[in-house]
C-alpha positions in Angstrom: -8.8 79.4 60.2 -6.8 82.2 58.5 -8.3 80.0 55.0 -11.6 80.1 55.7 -13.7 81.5 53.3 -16.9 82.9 51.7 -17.4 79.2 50.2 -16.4 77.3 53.6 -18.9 79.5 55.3 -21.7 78.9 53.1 -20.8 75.3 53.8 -20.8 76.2 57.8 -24.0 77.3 57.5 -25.7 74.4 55.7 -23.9 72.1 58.3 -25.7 74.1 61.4 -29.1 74.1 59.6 -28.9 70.5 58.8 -29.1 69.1 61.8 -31.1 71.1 63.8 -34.4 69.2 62.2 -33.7 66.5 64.6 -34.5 68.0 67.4 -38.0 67.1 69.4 -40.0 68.4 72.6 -42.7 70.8 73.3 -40.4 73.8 74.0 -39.4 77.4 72.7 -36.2 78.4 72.3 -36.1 81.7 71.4 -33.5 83.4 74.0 -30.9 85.7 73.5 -28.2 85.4 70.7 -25.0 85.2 71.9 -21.6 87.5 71.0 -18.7 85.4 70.9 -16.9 88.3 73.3 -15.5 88.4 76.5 -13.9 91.8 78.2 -10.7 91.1 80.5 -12.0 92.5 84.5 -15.3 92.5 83.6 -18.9 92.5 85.7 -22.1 92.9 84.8 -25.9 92.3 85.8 -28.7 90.9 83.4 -32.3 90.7 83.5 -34.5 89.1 81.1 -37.9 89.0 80.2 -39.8 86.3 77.8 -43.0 86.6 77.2 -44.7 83.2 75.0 -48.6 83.4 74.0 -50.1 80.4 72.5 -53.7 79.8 71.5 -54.8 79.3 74.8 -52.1 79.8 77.3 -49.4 82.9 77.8 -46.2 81.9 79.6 -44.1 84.9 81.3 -40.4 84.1 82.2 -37.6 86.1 83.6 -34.4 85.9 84.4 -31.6 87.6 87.0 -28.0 87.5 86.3 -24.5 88.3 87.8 -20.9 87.6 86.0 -17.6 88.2 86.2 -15.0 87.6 83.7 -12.5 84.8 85.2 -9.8 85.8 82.8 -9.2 87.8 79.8 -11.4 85.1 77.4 -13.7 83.2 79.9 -16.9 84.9 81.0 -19.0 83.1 84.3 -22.1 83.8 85.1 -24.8 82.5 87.4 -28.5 82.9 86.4 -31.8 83.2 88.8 -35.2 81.7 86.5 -38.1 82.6 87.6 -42.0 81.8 86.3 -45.2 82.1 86.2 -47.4 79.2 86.9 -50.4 78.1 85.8 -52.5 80.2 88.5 -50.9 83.0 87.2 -48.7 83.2 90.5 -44.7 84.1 89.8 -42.1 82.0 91.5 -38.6 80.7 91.8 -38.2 78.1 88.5 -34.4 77.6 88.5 -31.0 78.0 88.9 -28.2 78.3 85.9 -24.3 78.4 85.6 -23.4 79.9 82.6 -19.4 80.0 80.7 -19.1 81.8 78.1 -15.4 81.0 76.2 -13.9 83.7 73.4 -11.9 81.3 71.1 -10.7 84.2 68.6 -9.6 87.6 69.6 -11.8 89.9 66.9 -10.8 90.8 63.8 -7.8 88.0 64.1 -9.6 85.5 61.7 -12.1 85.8 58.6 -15.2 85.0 61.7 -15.3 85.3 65.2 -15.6 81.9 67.5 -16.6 81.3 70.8 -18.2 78.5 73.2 -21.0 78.5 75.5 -20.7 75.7 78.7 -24.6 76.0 80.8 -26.0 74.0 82.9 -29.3 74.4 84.6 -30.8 72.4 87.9 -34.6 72.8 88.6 -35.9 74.5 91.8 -38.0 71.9 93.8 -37.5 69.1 91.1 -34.1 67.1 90.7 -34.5 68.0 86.7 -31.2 68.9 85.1 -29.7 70.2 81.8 -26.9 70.7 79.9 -25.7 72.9 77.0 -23.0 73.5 75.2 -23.2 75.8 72.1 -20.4 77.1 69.6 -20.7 81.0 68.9 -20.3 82.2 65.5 -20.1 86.1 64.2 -19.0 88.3 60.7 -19.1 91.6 60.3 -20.0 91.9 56.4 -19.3 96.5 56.7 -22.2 97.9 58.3 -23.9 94.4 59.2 -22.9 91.5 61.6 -24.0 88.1 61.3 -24.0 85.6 64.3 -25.1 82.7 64.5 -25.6 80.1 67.6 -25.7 76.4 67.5 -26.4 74.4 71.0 -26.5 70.7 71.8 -28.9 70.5 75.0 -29.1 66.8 77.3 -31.7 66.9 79.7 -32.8 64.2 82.8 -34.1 63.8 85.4 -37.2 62.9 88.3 -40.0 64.3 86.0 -38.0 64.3 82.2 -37.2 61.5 79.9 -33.5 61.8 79.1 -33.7 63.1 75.7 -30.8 65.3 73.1 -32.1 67.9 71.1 -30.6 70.9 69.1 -30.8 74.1 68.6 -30.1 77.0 66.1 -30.1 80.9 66.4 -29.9 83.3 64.3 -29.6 87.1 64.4 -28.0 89.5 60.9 -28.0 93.2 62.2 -27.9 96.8 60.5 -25.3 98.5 62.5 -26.7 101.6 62.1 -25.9 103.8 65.4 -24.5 102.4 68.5 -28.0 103.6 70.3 -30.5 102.1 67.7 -29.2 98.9 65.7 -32.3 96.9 63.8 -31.8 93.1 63.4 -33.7 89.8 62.1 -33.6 87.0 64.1 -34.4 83.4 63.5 -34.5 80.2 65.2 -35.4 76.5 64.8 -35.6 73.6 67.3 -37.8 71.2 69.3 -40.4 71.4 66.7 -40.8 75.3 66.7 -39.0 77.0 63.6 -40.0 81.0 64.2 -38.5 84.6 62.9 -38.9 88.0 63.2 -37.5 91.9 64.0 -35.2 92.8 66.8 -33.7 96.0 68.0 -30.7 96.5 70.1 -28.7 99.4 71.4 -25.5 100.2 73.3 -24.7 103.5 75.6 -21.1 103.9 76.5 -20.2 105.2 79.9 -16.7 106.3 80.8 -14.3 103.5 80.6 -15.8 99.9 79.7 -19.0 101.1 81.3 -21.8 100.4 79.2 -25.6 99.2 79.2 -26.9 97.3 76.5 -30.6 96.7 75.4 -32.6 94.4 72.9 -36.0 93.0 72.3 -37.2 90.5 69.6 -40.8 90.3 68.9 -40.6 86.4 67.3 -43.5 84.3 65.1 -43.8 80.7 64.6 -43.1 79.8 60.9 -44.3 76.2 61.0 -47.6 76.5 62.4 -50.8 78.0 60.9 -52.2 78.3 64.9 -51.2 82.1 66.9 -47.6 81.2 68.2 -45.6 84.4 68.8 -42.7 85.5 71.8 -41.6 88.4 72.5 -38.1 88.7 74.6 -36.3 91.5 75.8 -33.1 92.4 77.9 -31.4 94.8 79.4 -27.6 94.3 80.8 -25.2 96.5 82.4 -21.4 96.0 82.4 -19.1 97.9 84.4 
């Protein structure tokens, strides 16, 4: 890894777009872009909140997490999904188990690497799916770029086993730890969609901290009103 470089990463990064075209379904996958870091001893608590508004329907999502890192460069985290139906009532959805792996320490190699293990089991449906997803950042002075690529398998009493792919994509102005401005981008099961994102980070004593972010995200590949909007909000202790 101490080889790569700027040519070899322009070649990573037409390897991750290329195959993400393959992917199919009626989903979104706009979601958080993920840090290839882990903290040795660390805990923190998550909530998320994804908002998707089609032509004739608007789909509300959140989600409640607690993790714990199991070692100084494996991250676990269990997830809570909840959603709101189609008579607008907001109920229990799912149940995730999340690993996040730091490959690299940072700064040891030209780019950072990580891995991303998840796998998700429907409430009151015996629906199941898997992900697993290599994490990818470079800090280029003031700007970091990281970049997310995911297989996901799904199956189960009301699915048809299928594979898909997905791609994220987020290159961010490091400007002040409070107030960081970002584009984001992301392709996959037919939805190709980009757009701004903010992010901030206040520092407490010690390896306290609570981060924020939000994304307000447009569908590139369709001419009919597609946009999402997520935000976060995470606390680590």
């Amino acid at each position: 890894m101490k080889s790569f470089t700027a040519r070899g990463f322009i070649r990573l990064v037409l390897l991750v777009l290329a195959p993400v075209h393959l992917a199919y379904g009626d989903g979104v996958v706009v979601d958080k872009v993920y840090h290839p870091y882990v903290l040795p001893n660390e805990t923190e608590v998550e909530w998320r909140l994804l908002s998707h508004r089609q032509k004739n329907s608007n789909s509300l999502g959140q989600r409640f997490a607690f993790g714990h890192s199991l070692s100084e460069t494996i991250m676990a985290e269990f997830y809570v999904v909840g959603e709101r139906d189609d008579t607008n009532d907001f109920g229990l959805q799912a149940y995730e188990i999340e690993i996040r792996q730091m490959l690299t320490q940072q700064g040891q190699y030209w780019a950072d690497w990580g891995m991303l293990y998840e796998v998700e089991k429907q409430h009151d449906r015996d629906n199941w799916e898997v992900s697993t997803g290599v994490l990818f950042e470079k800090e280029f002075g003031k700007t970091s770029l990281t970049m997310n690529l995911f297989g996901v398998y799904e199956w189960g009493q009301d699915l048809k086993d299928e594979f898909e792919t997905e791609f994220r994509l987020k290159y961010r102005y490091r400007w002040i730890p409070a107030f960081q401005p970002a584009i984001e981008f992301y392709t996959g099961q037919d939805f190709t969609g980009a757009g701004p994102a903010f992010m901030g980070i206040h520092r407490f004593s010690g390896q306290k901290q609570l981060k924020w972010e939000a994304a307000f995200i447009s569908a590139l590949n369709t001419h009919s009103k597609n946009h999402t909007f997520r935000m976060a909000i995470e606390y680590e202790f």
